[in-house]
C-alpha positions, 0 to 999 in steps of 0.5 A: 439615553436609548438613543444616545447608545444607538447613535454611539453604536452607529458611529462605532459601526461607521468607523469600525466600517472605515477601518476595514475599508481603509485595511482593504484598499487594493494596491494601484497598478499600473503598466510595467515600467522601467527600472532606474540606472542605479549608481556604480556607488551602490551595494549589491546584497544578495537574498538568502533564498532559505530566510526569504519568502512571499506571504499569500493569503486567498478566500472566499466566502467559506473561509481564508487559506494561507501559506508562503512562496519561496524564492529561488534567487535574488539581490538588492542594490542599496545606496544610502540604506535606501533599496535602490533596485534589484530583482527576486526570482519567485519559486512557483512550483512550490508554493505551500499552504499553511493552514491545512494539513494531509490531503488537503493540503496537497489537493490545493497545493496541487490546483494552486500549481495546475498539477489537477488533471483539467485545472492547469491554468485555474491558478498559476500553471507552474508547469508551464510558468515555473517563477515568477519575477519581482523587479524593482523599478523605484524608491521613495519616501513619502511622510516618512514612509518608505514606499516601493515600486516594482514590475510583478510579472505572473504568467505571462502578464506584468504589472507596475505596483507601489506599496509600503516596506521597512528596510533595517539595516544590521552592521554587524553582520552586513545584512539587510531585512525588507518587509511589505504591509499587506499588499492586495492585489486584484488575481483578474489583472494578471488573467487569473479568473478561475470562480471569479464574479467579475468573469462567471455569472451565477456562481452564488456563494461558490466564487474564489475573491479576487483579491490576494493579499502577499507581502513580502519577507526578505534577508539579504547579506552583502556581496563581498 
């Protein structure tokens, strides 16, 4: 029986194992490509940049911080109630966090946006780089999945990235909802390596992860 408990428990451990790394995959890069034509039967749905945002996730080994991105600007095009292509315009220079309040709040918003004296380019120097852009370059369904192809351009550096999405459409008010899964990203491909192991040795448990998770959160109405 003792050991029918410990190999129930091990085989336990090895899916629960499985599912963490199957929930932490990073999301594949690839260079920026070029968006498709989009056919002149397509409908433009602009983003309602006070319904819209970019939900981010940082950690490292004390603990996550949370918060989201808002957009500046930003539409859709859709044929077939399928996302055809578009663009959003990322407001940097007002990227909030959520889960501290007061001082410490504003202290890492303000390094996150390089407003620290000497740690301008740790994260995304918004003075410098004050949007970033979303470009959507492809649409598809796999296994009834709807997956979503885009160039991200932060900094100065831009990445082709894939992932998950659901798009509802609404009738009755003529408007459009698109959400993301979870998207992990490695920081490093788009050269931000501030306390990061794969660029600075010996930093022990003082190192920022590399991965940051976003998704996605967007309403858009049709143009008229």
């Amino acid at each position: 029986m003792k050991k029918r408990v410990i190999n129930s428990m091990l085989v336990l451990s090895l899916i629960t194992t499985a599912l963490s790394c199957k929930s932490d995959k990073k999301t594949e890069t690839s260079d920026a490509k070029d968006a498709k034509e989009t056919t002149e039967m397509a409908d433009t749905y602009n983003v309602n940049v006070e319904q819209s945002k970019i939900n981010w996730v940082g950690s490292k080994p004390a603990g996550e911080h949370n918060g989201i991105v808002p957009l500046s600007e930003g539409s859709l095009m859709v044929f077939d109630e399928q996302v055809i292509g578009g663009e959003v315009t990322i407001d940097m220079i007002s990227i909030e966090v959520q889960d501290l309040e007061g001082q410490d709040k504003t202290d890492l918003e303000n390094h996150l946006m390089g407003y620290s004296n000497g740690k301008e380019d740790h994260f995304f120097n918004a003075t410098k780089y004050p949007e970033a852009k979303f470009k959507i370059t492809g649409f598809e369904t796999v296994k009834d999945q709807a997956m979503l192809s885009g160039n991200l351009t932060l900094k100065e550096t831009t990445k082709n990235i894939t992932f998950p999405v659901n798009v509802s459409m609404n009738g009755a008010d003529e408007s459009l909802l698109l959400t993301s899964e979870k998207i992990i990203l490695d920081r490093t491909e788009w050269g931000i390596k501030f306390m990061s192991k794969s660029f600075v040795e010996n930093l022990g448990d003082n190192f920022v992860s590399d991965q940051m998770k976003i998704s996605f959160d967007l309403k858009a109405f049709k143009a008229e």
